[in-house]
C-alpha positions in Angstrom: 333.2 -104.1 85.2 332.4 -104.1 81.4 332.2 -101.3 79.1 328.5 -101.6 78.8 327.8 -101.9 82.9 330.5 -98.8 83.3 328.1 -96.6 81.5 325.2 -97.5 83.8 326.9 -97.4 87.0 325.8 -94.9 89.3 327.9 -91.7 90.0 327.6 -92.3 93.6 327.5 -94.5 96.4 323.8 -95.7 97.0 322.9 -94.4 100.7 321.9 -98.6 101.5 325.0 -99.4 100.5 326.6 -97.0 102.9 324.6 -97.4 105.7 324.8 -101.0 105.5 328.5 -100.8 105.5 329.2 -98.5 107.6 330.7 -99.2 111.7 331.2 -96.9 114.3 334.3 -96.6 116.1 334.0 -97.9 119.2 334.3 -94.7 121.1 331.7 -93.1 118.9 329.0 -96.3 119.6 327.2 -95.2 122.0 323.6 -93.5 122.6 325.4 -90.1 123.3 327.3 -89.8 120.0 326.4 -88.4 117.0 328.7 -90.5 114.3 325.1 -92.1 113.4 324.0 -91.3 109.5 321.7 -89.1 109.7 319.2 -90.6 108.1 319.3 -94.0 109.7 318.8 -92.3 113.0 315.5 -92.5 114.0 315.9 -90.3 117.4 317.5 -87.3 115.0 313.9 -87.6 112.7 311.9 -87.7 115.0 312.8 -84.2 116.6 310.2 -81.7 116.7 312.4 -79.5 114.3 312.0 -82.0 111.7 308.3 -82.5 111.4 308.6 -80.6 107.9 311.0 -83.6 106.8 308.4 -86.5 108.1 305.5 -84.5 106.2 307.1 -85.0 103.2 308.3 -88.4 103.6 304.3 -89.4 104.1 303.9 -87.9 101.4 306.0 -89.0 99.0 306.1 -92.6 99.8 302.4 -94.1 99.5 303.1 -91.4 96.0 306.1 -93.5 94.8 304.8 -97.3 95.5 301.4 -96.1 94.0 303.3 -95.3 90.7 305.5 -98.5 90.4 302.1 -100.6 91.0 301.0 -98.6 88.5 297.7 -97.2 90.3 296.8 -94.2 88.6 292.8 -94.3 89.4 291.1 -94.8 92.7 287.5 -94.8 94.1 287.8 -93.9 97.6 285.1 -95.6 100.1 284.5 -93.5 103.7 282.1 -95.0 106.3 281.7 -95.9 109.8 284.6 -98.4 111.0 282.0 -99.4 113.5 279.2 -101.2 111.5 279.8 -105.0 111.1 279.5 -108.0 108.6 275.9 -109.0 108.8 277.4 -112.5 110.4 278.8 -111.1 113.4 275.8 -108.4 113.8 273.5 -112.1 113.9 275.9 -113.1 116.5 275.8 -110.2 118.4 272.6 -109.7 118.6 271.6 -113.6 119.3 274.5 -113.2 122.4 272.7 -110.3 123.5 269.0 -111.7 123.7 270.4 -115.0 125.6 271.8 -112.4 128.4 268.5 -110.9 128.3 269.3 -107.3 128.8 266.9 -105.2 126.6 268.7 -102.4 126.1 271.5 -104.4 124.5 269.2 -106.1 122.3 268.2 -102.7 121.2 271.6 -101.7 119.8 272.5 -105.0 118.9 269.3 -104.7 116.5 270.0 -101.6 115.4 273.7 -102.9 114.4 272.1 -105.1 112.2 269.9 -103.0 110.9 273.0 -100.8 109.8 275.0 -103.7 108.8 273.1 -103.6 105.7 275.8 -100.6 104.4 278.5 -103.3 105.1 277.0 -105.8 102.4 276.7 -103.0 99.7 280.2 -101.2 100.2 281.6 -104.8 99.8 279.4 -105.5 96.9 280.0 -102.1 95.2 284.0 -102.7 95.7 283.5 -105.8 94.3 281.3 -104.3 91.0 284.3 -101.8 90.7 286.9 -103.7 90.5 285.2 -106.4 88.0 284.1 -103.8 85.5 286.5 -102.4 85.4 289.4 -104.3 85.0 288.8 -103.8 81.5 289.7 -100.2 81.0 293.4 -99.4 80.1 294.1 -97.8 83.7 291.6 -100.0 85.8 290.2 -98.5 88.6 291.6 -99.4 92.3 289.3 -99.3 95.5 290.7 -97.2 98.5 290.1 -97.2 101.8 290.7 -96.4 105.4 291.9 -99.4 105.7 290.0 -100.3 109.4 287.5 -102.3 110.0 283.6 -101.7 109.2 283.0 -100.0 106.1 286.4 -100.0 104.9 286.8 -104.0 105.3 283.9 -104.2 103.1 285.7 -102.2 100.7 289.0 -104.2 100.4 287.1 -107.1 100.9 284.9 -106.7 98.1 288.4 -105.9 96.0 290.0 -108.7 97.2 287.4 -111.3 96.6 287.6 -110.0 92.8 291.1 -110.7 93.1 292.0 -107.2 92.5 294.1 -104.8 94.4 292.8 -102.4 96.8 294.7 -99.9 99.0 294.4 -98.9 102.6 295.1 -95.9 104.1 295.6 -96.4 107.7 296.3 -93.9 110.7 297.4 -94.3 114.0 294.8 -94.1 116.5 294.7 -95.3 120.1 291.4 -97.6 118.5 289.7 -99.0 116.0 292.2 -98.6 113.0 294.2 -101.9 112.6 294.8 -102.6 109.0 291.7 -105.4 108.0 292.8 -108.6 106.3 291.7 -107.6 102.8 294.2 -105.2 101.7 296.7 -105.4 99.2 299.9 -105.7 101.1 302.3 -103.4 98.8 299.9 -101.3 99.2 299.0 -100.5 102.7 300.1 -97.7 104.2 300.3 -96.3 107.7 299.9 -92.3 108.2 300.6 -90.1 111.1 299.3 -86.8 109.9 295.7 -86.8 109.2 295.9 -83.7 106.5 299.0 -85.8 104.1 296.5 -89.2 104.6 293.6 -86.7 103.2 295.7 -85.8 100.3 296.5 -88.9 99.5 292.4 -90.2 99.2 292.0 -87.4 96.8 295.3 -87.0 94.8 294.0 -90.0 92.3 290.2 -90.1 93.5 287.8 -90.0 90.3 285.3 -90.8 92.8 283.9 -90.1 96.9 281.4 -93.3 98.2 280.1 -92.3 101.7 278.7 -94.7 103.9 277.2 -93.6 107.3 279.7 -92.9 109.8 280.5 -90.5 112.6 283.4 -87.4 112.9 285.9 -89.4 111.1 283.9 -89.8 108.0 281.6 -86.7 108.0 285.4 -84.6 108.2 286.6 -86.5 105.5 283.2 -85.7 103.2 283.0 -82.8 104.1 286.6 -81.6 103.8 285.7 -83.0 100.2 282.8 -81.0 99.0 284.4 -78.0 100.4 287.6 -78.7 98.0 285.4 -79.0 95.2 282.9 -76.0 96.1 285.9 -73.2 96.4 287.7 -74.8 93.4 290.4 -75.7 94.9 290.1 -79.4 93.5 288.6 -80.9 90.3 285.0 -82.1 90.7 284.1 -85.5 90.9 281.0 -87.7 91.5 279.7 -87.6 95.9 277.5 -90.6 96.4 275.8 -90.6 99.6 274.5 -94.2 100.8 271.7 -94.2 102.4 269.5 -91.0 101.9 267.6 -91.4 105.2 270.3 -91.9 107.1 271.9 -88.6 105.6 269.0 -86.2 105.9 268.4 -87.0 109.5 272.1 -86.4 110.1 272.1 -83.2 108.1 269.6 -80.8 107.2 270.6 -79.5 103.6 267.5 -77.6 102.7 268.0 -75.7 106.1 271.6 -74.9 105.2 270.1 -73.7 102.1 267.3 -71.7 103.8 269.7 -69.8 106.3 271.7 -68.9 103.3 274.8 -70.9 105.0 275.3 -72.9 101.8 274.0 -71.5 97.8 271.5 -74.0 96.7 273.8 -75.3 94.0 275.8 -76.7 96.3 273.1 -79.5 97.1 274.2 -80.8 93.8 277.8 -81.7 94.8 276.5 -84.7 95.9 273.7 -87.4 94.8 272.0 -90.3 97.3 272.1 -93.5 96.6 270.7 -96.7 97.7 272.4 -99.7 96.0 275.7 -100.6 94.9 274.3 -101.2 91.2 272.7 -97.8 91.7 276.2 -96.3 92.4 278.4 -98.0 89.6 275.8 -96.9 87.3 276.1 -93.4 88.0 280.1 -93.3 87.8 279.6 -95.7 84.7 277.3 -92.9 83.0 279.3 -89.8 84.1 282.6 -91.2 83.0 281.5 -93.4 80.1 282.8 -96.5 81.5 280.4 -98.6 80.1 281.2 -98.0 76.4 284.9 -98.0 77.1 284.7 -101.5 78.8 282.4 -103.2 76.2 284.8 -101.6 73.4 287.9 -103.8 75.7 285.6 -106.8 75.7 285.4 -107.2 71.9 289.1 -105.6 71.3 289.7 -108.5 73.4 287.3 -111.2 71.6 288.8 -110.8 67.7 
C-alpha cells in the first residue's frame, strides 16, 4: 500500500467486505443459529421489535440515492391510478360496444371522458421537465409510480429524456412500478406515512389530478401541513375544477365554519398543463431564471 493510499484507507473493515467474507461453522449453519450478521439477516429485521429500525431505513435510503443523483427539486403529481391513456380507453370502449352491454358502454365512456387528465399530466411532466432543464438545480417530476395518472407523469419525463422518480408502495393492486421511471430512482415503500415524507421533503410543488382515497389522503394530508404550519407553503393545483367541486364542497366547509375562508386559497384550479406551468413559472420566477440560462448559454 503506498504512502498516499495509507492515508485514505478506511479505519475499519467495510461491513460488505465482512459479510461477503464471512462462513459459518458448520455447526452454527443452520436456520436455528444465531452466528448470522445481524444485519444480513433478514428474519432478525423483520421482527416486530424492529419496525423502528425499517422506518428509518425507508427513510434514509430513497434520502441518500436522491442526493448522489443530485435531485434537490421535485414536483410531485397525485391522481387516480385508474384513469387510462386515451388509446386504451378507445379500445375499451370499442370492446365494450361490440359485446353490447350498455351499461359497460357507459363506464367505458365515461373512462374516456376522464382519460382526458391522463394527456395533460403527461403533457405537464413533459413542460416541466423541458423548461426547466435550464435552471441550475432542474426540476424532477415525482410520482406514485403506478399506473394512470402517475404513468402520465413519468411518461411525460421520460419522453423529455429527463429523470423522473417513483414512489411506489406495496399494495395487493394496482401499484406495479409503470415503465417510465428512472430506474436509480424508483423506490419501493412499505409504510405509507415515510412514502408521504418523502413526496414532500423536496416538493416545490403539489399537481392533483382526480382520484379516489389514495389521492384525496395524500392532498389533503398536504394542505393540512401547510395550514397548521407545520410545512413551508407551496403552490396546490387542482385539475379539473368541476371535477373537484362536485367531489368537495369548499364554500360549505367555509359556511359551517369547519375550514377559515383563507384556507380556500391553499389551493388554485386549473384546467391545462400550460395553465399549470405558468402559475409555478410566475410564483417562482422560473421564466426569467431560464431565459437568463438560455442566453448565458448562447455567448
Amino acid at each position: 500500500m503506498s504512502k498516499k493510499s495509507a492515508l485514505t484507507a478506511p479505519n475499519f473493515t467495510p461491513a460488505g467486505q465482512e459479510a461477503a467474507a464471512v462462513k459459518a461453522p458448520p455447526r452454527y449453519d443452520g436456520p436455528e443459529s444465531s452466528y448470522q450478521l445481524a444485519f444480513t439477516d433478514s428474519e432478525f429485521l423483520l421482527r416486530p421489535e424492529l419496525r423502528p429500525v425499517r422506518m428509518q431505513l425507508e427513510l434514509l435510503k430513497p434520502e441518500l440515492v436522491q442526493q448522489e443523483q443530485g435531485i434537490e427539486h421535485t414536483i410531485v403529481i397525485f391522481g387516480s391510478a385508474r384513469i387510462p391513456a386515451p388509446e386504451d380507453a378507445r379500445e375499451h370502449l370499442a370492446q365494450a360496444q361490440a359485446a353490447g352491454r350498455a351499461q359497460a358502454v357507459a363506464q367505458a365512456e365515461q373512462r374516456l371522458a376522464m382519460s382526458r387528465y391522463y394527456d395533460e399530466a403527461r403533457r405537464f411532466a413533459a413542460i416541466v421537465t423541458e423548461r426547466s432543464r435550464a435552471l441550475a438545480t432542474p426540476i424532477v417530476v415525482c410520482t406514485g409510480g403506478g399506473p394512470g395518472i402517475m404513468e402520465a407523469g413519468n411518461r411525460g419525463a421520460f419522453e423529455q429524456g429527463g429523470k423522473s422518480l417513483g414512489l411506489n408502495i406495496v399494495l395487493p393492486h394496482e401499484q406495479a412500478p409503470n415503465p417510465y421511471i428512472t430506474p436509480e430512482l424508483c423506490f419501493q415503500f412499505h409504510y405509507f406515512a415515510l412514502r408521504k415524507m418523502h413526496f414532500l421533503m423536496r416538493s416545490v410543488a403539489l399537481v392533483c389530478f382526480p382520484g379516489g382515497f389514495g389521492t384525496l389522503d395524500e392532498l389533503f394530508e398536504t394542505m393540512t401541513l401547510i395550514q397548521t404550519g407545520k410545512c413551508r407553503r407551496r403552490p396546490i393545483l387542482l385539475f379539473g375544477r368541476e371535477f373537484w367541486t362536485k367531489l368537495i364542497n369548499f364554500d360549505w366547509l367555509v359556511e359551517t365554519g369547519m375550514i377559515s375562508p383563507d384556507d380556500v386559497h391553499l389551493f388554485r384550479f386549473v384546467e391545462s398543463a400550460e395553465e399549470a406551468w405558468q402559475i409555478l413559472a410566475t410564483d417562482y420566477g422560473l421564466e426569467a431564471e431560464t431565459s437568463e440560462g438560455q442566453h448565458a448559454e448562447d455567448m
